[in-house]
PDB file of N, H, CA, C and O in Angstrom:
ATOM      1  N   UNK A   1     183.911 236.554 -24.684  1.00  0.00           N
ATOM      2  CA  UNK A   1     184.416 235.378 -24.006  1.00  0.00           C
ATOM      3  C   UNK A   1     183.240 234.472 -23.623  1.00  0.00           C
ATOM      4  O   UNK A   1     182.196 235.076 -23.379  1.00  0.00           O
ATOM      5  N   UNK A   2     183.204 232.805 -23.500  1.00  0.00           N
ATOM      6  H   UNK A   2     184.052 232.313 -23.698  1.00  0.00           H
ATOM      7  CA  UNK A   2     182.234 231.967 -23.553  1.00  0.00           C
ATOM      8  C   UNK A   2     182.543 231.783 -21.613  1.00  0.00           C
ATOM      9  O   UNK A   2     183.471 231.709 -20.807  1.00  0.00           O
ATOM     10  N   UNK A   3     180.777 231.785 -21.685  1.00  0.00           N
ATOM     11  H   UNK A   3     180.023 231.845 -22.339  1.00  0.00           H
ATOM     12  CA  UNK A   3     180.704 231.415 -20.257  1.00  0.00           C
ATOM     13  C   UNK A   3     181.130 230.083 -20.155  1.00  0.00           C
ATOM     14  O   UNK A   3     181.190 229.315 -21.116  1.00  0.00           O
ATOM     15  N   UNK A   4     181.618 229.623 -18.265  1.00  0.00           N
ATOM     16  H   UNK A   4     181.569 230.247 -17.484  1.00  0.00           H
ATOM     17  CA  UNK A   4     182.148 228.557 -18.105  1.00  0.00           C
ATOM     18  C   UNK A   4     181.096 227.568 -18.353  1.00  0.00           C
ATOM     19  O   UNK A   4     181.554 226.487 -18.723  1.00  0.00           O
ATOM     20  N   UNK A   5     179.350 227.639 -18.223  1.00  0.00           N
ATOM     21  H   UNK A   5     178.978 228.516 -17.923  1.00  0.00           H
ATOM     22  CA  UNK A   5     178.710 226.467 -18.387  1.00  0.00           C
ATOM     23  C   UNK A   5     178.920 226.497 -20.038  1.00  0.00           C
ATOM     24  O   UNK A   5     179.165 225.425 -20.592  1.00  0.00           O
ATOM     25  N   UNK A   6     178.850 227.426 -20.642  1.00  0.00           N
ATOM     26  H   UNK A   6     178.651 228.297 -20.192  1.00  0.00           H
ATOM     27  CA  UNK A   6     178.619 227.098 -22.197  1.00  0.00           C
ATOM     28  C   UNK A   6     179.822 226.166 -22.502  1.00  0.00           C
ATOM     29  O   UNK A   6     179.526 225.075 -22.989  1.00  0.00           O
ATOM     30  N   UNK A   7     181.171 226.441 -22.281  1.00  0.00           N
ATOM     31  H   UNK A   7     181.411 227.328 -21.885  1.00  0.00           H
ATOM     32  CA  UNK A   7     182.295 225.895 -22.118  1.00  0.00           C
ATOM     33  C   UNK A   7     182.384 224.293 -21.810  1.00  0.00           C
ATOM     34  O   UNK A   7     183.065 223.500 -22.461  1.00  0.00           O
ATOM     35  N   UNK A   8     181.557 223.975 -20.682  1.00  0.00           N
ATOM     36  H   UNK A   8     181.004 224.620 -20.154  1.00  0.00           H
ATOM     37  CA  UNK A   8     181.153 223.100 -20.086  1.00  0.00           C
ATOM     38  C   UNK A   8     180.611 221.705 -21.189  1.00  0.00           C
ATOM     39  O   UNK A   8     180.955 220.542 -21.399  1.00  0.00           O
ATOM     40  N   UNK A   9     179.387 222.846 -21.776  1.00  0.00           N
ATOM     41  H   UNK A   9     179.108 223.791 -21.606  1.00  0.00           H
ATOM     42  CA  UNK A   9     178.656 221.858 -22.513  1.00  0.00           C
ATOM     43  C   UNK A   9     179.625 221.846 -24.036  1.00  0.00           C
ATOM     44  O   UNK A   9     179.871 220.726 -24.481  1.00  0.00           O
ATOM     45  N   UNK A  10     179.938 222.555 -24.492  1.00  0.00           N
ATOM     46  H   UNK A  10     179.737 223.466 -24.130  1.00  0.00           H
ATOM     47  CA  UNK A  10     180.957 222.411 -25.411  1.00  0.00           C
ATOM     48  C   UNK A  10     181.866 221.107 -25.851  1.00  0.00           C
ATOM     49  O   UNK A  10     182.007 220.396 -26.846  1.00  0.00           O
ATOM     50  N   UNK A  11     182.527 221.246 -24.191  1.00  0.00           N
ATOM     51  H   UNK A  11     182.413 221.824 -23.383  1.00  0.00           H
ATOM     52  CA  UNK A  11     183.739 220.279 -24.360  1.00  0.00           C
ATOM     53  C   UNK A  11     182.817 219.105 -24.015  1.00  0.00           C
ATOM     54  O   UNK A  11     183.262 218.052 -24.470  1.00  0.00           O
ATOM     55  N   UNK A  12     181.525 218.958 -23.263  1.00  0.00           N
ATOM     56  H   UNK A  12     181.164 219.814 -22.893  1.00  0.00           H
ATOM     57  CA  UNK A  12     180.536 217.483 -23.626  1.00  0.00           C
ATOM     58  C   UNK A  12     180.154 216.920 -24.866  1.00  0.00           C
ATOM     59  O   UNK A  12     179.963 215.728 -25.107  1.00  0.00           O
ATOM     60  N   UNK A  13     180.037 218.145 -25.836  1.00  0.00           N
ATOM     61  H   UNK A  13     180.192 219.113 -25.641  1.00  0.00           H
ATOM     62  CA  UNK A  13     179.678 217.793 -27.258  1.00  0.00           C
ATOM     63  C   UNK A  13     180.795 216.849 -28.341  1.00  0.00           C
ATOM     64  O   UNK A  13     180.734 215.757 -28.905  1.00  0.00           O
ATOM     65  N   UNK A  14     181.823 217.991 -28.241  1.00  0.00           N
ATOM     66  H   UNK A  14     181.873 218.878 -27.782  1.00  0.00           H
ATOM     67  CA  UNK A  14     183.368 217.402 -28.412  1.00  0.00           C
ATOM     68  C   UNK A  14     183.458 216.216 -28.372  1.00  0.00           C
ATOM     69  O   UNK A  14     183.421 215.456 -29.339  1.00  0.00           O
ATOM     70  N   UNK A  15     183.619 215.862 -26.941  1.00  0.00           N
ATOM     71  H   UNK A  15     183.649 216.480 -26.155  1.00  0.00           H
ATOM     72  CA  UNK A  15     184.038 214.616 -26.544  1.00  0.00           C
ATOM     73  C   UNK A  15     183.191 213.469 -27.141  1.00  0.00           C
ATOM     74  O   UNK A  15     183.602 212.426 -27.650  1.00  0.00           O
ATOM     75  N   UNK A  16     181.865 213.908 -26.959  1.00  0.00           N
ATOM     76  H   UNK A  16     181.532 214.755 -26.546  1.00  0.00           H
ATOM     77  CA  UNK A  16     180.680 213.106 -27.413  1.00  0.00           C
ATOM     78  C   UNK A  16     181.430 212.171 -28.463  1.00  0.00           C
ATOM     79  O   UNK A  16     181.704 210.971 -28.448  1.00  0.00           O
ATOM     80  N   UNK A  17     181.763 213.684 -29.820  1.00  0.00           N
ATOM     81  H   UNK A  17     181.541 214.659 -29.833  1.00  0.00           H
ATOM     82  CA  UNK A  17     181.506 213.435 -31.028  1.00  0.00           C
ATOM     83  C   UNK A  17     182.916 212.349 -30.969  1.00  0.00           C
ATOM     84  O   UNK A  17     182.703 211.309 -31.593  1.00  0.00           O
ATOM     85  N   UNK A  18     184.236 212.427 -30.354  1.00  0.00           N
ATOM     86  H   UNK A  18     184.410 213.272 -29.847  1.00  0.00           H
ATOM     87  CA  UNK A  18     185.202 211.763 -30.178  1.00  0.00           C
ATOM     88  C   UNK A  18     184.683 210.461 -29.853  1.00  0.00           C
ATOM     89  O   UNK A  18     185.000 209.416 -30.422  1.00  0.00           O
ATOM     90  N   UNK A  19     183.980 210.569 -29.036  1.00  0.00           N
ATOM     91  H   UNK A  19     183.723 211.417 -28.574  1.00  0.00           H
ATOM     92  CA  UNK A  19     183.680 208.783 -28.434  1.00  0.00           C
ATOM     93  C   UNK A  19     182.852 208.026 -29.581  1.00  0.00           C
ATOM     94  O   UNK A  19     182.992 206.816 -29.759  1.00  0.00           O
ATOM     95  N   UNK A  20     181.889 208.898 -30.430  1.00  0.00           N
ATOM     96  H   UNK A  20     181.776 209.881 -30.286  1.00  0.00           H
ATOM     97  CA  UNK A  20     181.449 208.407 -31.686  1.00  0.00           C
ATOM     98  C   UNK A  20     182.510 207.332 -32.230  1.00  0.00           C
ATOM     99  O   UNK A  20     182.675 206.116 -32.336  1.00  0.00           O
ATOM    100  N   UNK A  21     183.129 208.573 -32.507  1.00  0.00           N
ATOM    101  H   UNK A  21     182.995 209.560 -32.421  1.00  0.00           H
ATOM    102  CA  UNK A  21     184.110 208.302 -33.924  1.00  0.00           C
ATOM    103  C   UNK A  21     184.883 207.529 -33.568  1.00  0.00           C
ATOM    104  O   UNK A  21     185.350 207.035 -34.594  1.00  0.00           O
ATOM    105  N   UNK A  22     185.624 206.812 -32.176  1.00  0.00           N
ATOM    106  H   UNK A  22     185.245 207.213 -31.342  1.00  0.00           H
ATOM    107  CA  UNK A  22     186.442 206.060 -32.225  1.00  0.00           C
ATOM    108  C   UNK A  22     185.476 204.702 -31.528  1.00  0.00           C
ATOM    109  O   UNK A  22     186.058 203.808 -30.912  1.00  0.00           O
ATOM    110  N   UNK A  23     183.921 204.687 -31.721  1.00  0.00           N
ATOM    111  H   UNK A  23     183.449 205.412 -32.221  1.00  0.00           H
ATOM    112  CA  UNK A  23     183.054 203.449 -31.217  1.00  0.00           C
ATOM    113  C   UNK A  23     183.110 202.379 -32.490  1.00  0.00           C
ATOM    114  O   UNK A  23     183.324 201.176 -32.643  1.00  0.00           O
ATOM    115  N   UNK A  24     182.650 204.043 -33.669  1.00  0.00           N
ATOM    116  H   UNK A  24     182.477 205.020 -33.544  1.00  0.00           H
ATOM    117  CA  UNK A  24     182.799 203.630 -34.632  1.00  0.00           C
ATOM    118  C   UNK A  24     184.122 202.855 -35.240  1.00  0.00           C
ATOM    119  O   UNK A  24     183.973 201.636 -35.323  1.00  0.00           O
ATOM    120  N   UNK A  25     184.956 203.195 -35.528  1.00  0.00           N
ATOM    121  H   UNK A  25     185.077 204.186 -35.461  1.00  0.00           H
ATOM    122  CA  UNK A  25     186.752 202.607 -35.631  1.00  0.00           C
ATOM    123  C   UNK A  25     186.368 201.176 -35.309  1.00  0.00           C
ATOM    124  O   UNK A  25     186.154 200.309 -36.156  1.00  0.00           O
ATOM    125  N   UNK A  26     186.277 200.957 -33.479  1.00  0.00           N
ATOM    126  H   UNK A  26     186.451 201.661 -32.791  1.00  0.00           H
ATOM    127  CA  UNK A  26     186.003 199.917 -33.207  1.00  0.00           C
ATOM    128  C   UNK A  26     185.831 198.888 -33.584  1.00  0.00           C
ATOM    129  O   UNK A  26     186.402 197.800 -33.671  1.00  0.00           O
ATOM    130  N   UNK A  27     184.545 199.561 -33.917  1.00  0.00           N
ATOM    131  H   UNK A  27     184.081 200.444 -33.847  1.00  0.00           H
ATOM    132  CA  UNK A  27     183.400 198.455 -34.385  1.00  0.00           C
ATOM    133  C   UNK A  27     184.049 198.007 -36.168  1.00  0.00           C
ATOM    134  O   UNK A  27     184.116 196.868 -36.630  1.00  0.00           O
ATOM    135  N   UNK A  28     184.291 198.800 -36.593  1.00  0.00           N
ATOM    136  H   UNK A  28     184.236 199.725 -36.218  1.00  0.00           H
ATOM    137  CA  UNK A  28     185.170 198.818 -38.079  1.00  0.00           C
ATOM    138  C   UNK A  28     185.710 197.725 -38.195  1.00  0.00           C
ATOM    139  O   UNK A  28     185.314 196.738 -38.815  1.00  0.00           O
ATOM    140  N   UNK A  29     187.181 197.960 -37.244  1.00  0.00           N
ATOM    141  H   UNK A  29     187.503 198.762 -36.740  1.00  0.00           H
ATOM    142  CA  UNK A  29     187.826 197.019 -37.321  1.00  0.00           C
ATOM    143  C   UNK A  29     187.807 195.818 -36.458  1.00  0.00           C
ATOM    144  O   UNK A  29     188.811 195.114 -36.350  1.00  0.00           O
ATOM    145  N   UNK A  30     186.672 195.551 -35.823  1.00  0.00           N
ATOM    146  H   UNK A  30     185.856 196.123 -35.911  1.00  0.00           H
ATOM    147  CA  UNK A  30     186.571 193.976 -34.696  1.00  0.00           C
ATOM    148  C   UNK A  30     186.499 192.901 -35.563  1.00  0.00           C
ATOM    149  O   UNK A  30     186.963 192.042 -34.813  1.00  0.00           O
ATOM    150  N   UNK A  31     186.228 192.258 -36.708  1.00  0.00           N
ATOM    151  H   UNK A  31     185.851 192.956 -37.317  1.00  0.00           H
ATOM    152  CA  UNK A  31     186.100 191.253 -37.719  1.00  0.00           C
ATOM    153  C   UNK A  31     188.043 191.254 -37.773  1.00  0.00           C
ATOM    154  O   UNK A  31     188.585 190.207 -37.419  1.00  0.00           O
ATOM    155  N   UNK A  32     188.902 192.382 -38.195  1.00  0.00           N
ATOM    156  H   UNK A  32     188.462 193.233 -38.483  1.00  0.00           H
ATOM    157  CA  UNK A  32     189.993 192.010 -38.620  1.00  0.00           C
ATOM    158  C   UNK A  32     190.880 191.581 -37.051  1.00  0.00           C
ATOM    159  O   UNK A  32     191.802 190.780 -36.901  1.00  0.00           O
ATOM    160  N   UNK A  33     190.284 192.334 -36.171  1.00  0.00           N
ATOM    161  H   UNK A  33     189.535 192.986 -36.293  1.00  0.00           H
ATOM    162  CA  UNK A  33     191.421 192.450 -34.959  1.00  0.00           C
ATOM    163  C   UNK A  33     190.563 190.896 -34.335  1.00  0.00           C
ATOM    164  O   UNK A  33     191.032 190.670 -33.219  1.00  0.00           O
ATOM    165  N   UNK A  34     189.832 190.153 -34.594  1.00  0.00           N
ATOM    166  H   UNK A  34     189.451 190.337 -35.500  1.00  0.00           H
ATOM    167  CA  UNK A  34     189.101 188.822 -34.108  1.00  0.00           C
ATOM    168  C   UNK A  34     190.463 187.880 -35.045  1.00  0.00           C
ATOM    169  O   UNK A  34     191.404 187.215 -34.611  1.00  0.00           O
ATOM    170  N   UNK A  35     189.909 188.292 -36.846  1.00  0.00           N
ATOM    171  H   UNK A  35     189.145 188.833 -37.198  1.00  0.00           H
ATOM    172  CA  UNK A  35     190.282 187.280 -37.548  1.00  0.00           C
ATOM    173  C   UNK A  35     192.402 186.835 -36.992  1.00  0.00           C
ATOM    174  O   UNK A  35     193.045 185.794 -36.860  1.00  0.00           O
ATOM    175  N   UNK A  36     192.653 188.045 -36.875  1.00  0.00           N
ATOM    176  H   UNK A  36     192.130 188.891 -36.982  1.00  0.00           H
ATOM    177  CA  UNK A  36     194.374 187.701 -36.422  1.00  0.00           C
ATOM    178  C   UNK A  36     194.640 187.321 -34.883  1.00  0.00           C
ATOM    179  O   UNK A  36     195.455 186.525 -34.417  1.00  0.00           O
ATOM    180  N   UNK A  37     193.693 188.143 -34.240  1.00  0.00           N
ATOM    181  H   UNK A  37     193.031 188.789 -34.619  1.00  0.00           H
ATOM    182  CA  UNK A  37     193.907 187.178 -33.074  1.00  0.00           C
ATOM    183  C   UNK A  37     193.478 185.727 -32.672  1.00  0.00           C
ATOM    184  O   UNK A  37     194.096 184.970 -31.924  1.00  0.00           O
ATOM    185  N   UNK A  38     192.371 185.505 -33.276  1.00  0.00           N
ATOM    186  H   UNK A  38     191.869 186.119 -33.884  1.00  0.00           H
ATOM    187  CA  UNK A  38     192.328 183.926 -33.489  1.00  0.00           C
ATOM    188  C   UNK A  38     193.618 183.068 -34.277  1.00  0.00           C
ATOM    189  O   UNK A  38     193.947 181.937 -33.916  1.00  0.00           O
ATOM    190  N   UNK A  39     194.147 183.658 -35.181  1.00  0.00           N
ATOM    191  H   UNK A  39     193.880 184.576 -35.473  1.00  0.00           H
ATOM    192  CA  UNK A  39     195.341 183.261 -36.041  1.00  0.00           C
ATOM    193  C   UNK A  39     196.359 183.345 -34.743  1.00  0.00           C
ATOM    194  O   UNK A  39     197.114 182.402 -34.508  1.00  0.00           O
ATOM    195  N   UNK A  40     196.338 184.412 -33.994  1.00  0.00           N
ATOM    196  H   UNK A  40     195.724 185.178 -34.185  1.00  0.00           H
ATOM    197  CA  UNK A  40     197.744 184.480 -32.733  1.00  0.00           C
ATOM    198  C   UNK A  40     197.702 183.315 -31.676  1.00  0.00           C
ATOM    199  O   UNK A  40     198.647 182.588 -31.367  1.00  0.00           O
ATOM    200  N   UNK A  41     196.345 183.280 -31.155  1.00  0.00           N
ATOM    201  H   UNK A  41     195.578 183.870 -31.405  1.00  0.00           H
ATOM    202  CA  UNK A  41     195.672 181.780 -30.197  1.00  0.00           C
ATOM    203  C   UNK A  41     195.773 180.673 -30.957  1.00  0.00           C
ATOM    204  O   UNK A  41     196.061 179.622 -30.385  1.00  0.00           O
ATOM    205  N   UNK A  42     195.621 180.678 -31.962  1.00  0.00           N
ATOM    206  H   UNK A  42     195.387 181.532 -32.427  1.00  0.00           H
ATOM    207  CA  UNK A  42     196.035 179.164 -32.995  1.00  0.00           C
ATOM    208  C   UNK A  42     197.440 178.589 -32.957  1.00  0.00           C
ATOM    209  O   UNK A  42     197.767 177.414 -32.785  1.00  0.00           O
ATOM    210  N   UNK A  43     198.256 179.730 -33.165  1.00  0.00           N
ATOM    211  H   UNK A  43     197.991 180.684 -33.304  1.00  0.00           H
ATOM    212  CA  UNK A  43     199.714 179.611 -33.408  1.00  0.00           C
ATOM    213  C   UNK A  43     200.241 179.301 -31.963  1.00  0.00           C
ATOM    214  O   UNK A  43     201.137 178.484 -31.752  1.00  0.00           O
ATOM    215  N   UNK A  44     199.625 180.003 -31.016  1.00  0.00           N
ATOM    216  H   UNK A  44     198.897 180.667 -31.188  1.00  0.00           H
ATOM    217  CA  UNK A  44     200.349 180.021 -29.427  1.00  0.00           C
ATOM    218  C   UNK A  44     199.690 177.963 -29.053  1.00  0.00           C
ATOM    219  O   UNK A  44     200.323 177.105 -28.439  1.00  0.00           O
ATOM    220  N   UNK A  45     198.510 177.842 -29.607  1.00  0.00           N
ATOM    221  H   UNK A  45     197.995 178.539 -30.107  1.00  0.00           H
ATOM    222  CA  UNK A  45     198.251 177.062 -29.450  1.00  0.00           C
ATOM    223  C   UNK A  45     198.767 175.803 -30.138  1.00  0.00           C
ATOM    224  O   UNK A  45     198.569 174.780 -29.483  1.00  0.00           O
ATOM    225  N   UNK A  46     199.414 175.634 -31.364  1.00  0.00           N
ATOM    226  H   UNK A  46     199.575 176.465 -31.896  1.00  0.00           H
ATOM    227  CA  UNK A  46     200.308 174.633 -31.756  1.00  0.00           C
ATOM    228  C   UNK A  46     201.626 174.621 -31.146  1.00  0.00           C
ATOM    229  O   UNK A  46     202.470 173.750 -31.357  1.00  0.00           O
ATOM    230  N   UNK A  47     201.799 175.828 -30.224  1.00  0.00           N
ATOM    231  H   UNK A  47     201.114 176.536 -30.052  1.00  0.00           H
ATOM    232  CA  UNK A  47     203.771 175.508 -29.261  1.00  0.00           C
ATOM    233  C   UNK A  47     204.154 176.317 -30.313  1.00  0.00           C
ATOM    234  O   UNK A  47     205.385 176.343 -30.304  1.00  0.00           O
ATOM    235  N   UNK A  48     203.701 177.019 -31.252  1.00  0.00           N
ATOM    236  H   UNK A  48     202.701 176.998 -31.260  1.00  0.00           H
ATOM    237  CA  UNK A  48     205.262 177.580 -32.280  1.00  0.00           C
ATOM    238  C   UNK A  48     204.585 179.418 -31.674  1.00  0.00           C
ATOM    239  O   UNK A  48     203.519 179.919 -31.319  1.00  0.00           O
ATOM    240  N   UNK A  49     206.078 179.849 -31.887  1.00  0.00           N
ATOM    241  H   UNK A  49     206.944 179.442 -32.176  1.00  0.00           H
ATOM    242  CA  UNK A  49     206.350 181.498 -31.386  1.00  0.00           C
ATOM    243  C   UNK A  49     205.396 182.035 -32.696  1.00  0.00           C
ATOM    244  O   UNK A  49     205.749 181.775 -33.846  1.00  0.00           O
ATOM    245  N   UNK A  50     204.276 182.734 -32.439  1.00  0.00           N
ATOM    246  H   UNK A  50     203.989 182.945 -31.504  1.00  0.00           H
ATOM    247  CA  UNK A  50     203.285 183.467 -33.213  1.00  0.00           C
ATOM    248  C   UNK A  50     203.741 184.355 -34.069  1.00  0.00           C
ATOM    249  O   UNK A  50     204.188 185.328 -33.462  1.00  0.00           O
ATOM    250  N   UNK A  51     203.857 184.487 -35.632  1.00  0.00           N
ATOM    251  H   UNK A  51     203.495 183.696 -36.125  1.00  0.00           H
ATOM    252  CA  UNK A  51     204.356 185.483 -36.252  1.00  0.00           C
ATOM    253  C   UNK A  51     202.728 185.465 -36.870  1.00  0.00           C
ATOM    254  O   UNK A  51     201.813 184.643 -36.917  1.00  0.00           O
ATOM    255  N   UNK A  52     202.983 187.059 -37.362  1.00  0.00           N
ATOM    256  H   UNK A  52     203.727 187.726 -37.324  1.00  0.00           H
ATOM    257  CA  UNK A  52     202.166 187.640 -38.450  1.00  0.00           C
ATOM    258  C   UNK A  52     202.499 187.426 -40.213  1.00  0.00           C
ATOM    259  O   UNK A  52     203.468 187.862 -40.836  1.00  0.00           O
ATOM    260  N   UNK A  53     201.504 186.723 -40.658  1.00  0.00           N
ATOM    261  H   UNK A  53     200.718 186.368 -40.152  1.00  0.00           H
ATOM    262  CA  UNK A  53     201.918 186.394 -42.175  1.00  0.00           C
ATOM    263  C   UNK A  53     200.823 187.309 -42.831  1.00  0.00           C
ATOM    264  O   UNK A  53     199.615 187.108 -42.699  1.00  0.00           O
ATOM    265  N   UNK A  54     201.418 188.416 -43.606  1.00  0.00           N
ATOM    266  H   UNK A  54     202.399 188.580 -43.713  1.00  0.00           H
ATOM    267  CA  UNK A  54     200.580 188.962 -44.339  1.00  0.00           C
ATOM    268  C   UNK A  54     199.884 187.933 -45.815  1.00  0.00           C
ATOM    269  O   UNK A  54     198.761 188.019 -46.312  1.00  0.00           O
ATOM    270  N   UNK A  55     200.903 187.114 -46.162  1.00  0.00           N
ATOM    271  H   UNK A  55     201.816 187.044 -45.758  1.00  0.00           H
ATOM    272  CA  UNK A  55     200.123 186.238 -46.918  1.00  0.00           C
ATOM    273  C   UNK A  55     199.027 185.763 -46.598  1.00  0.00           C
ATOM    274  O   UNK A  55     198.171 185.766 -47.482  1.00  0.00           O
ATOM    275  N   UNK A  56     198.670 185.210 -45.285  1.00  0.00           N
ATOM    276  H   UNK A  56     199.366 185.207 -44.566  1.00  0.00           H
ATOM    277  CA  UNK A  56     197.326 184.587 -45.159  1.00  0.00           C
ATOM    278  C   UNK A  56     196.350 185.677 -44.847  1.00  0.00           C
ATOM    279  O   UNK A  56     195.403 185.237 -44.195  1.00  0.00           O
ATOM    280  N   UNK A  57     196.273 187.004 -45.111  1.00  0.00           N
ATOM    281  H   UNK A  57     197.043 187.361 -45.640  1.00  0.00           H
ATOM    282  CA  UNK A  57     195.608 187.631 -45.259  1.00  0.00           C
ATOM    283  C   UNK A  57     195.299 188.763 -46.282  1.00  0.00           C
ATOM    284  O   UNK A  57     195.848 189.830 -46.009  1.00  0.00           O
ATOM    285  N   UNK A  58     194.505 188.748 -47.442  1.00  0.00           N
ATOM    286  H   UNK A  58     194.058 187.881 -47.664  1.00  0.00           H
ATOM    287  CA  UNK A  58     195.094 189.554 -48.843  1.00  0.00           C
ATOM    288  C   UNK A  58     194.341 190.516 -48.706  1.00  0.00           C
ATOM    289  O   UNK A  58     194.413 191.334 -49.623  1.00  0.00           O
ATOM    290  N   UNK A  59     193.356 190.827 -47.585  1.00  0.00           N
ATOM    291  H   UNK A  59     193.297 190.162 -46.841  1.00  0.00           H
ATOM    292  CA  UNK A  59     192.209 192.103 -47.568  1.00  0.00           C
ATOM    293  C   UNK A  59     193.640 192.655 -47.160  1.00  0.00           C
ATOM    294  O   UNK A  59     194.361 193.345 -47.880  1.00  0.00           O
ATOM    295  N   UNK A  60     193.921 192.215 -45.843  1.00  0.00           N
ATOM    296  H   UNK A  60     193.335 191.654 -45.259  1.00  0.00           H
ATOM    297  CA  UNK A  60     195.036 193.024 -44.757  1.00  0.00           C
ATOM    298  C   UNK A  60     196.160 193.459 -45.136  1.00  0.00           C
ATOM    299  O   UNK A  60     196.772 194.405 -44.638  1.00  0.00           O
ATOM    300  N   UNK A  61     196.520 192.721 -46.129  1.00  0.00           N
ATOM    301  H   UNK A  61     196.023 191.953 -46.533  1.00  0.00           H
ATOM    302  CA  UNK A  61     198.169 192.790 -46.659  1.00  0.00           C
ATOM    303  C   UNK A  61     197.970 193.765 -47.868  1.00  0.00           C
ATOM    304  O   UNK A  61     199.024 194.247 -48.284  1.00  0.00           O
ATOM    305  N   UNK A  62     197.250 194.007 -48.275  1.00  0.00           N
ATOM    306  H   UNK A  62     196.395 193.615 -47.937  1.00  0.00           H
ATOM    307  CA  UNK A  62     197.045 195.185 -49.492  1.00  0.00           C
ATOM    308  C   UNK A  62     196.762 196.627 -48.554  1.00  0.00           C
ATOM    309  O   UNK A  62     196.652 197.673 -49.194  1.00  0.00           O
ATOM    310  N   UNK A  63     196.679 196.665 -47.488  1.00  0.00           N
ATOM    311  H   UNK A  63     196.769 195.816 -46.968  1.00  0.00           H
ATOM    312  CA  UNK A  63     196.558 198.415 -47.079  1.00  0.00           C
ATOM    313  C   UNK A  63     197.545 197.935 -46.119  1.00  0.00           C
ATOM    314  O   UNK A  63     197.305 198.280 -44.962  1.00  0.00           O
ATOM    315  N   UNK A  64     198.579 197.242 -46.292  1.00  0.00           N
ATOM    316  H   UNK A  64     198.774 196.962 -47.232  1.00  0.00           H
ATOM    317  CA  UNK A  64     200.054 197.065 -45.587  1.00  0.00           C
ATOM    318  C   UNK A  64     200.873 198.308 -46.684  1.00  0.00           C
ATOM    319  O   UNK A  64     200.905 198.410 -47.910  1.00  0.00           O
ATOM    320  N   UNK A  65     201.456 199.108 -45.605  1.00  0.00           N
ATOM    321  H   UNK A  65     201.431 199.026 -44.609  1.00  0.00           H
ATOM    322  CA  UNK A  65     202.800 199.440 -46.819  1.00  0.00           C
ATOM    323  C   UNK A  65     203.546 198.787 -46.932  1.00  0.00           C
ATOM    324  O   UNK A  65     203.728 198.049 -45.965  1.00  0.00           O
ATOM    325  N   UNK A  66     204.759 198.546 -48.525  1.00  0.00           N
ATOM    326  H   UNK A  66     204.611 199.146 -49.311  1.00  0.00           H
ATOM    327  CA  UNK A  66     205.076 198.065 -48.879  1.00  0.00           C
ATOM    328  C   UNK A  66     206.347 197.764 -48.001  1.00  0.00           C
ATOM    329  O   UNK A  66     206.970 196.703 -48.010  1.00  0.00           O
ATOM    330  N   UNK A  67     206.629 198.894 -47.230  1.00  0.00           N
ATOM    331  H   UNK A  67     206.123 199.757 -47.222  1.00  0.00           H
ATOM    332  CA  UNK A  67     208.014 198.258 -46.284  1.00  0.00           C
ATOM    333  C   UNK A  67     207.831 198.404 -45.212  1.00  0.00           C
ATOM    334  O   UNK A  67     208.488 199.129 -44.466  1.00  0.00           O
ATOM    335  N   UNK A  68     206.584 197.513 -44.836  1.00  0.00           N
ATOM    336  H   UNK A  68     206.051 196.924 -45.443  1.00  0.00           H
ATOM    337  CA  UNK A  68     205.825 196.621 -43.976  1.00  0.00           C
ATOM    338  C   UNK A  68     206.868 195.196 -43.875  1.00  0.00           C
ATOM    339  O   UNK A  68     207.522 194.662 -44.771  1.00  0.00           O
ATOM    340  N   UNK A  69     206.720 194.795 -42.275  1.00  0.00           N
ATOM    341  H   UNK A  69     206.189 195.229 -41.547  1.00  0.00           H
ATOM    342  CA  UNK A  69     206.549 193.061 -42.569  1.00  0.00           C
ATOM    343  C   UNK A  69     207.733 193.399 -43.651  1.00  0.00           C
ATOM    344  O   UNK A  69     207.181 193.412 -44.751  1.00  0.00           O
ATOM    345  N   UNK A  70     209.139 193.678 -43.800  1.00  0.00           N
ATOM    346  H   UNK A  70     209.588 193.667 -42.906  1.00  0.00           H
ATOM    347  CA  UNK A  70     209.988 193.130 -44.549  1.00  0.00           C
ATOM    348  C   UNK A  70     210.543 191.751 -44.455  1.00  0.00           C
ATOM    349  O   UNK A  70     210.959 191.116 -45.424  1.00  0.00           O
ATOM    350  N   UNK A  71     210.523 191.403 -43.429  1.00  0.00           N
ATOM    351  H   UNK A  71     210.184 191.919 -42.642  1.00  0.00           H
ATOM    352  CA  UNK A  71     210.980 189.970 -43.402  1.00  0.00           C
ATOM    353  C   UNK A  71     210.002 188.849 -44.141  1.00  0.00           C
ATOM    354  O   UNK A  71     210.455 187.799 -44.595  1.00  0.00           O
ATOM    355  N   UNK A  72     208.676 189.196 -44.196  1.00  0.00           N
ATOM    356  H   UNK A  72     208.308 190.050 -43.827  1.00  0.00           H
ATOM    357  CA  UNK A  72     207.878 188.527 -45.188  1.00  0.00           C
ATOM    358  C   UNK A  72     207.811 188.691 -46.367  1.00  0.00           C
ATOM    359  O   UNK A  72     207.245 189.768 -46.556  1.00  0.00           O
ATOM    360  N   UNK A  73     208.128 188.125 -47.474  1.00  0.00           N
ATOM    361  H   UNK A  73     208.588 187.251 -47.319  1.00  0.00           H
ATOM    362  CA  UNK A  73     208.027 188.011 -48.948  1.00  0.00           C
ATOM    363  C   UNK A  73     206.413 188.431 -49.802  1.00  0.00           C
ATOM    364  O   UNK A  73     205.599 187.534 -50.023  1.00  0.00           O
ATOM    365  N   UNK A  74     206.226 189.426 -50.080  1.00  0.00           N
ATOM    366  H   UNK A  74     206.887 190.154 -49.901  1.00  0.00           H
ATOM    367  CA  UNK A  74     204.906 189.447 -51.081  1.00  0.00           C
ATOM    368  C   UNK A  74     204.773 189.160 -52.433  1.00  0.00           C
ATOM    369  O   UNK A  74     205.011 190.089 -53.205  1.00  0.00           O
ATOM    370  N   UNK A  75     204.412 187.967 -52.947  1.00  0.00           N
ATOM    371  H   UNK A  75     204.219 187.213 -52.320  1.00  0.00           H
ATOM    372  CA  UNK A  75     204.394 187.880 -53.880  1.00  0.00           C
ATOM    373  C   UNK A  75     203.009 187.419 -55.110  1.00  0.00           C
ATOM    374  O   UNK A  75     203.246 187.371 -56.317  1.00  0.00           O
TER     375      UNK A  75
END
């Protein structure tokens, strides 16, 4: 059985490696989660109710599944 400090430092390592991996994610995706929310502040900002158009985005709309966004047309 693992002592409680070993335990201790264990679940510090863990976590560590968790906070890595989701700094990383982050940082991944801040260019796409900027590029649509500027698109959401644009839209709020002309008065019209903000939808998501996968058309104006073809990086984004290709790792969309396909029955994604059904109400939008891919063509």
């Amino acid at each position: 059985m693992l002592s409680l400090p070993l335990m201790w430092q264990l679940a510090d390592i863990i976590m560590a490696c968790m906070a890595i991996t989701n700094l990383t994610a982050i940082l991944l995706l801040s260019p796409v989660v900027h590029t649509i929310a500027s698109d959401y502040l644009r839209q709020r900002k002309l008065g019209v109710r903000p939808v998501f158009d996968p058309l104006r985005y073809p990086d984004i709309g290709r790792q969309l599944s396909r029955d994604a966004w059904d109400d939008v047309s891919r063509e």
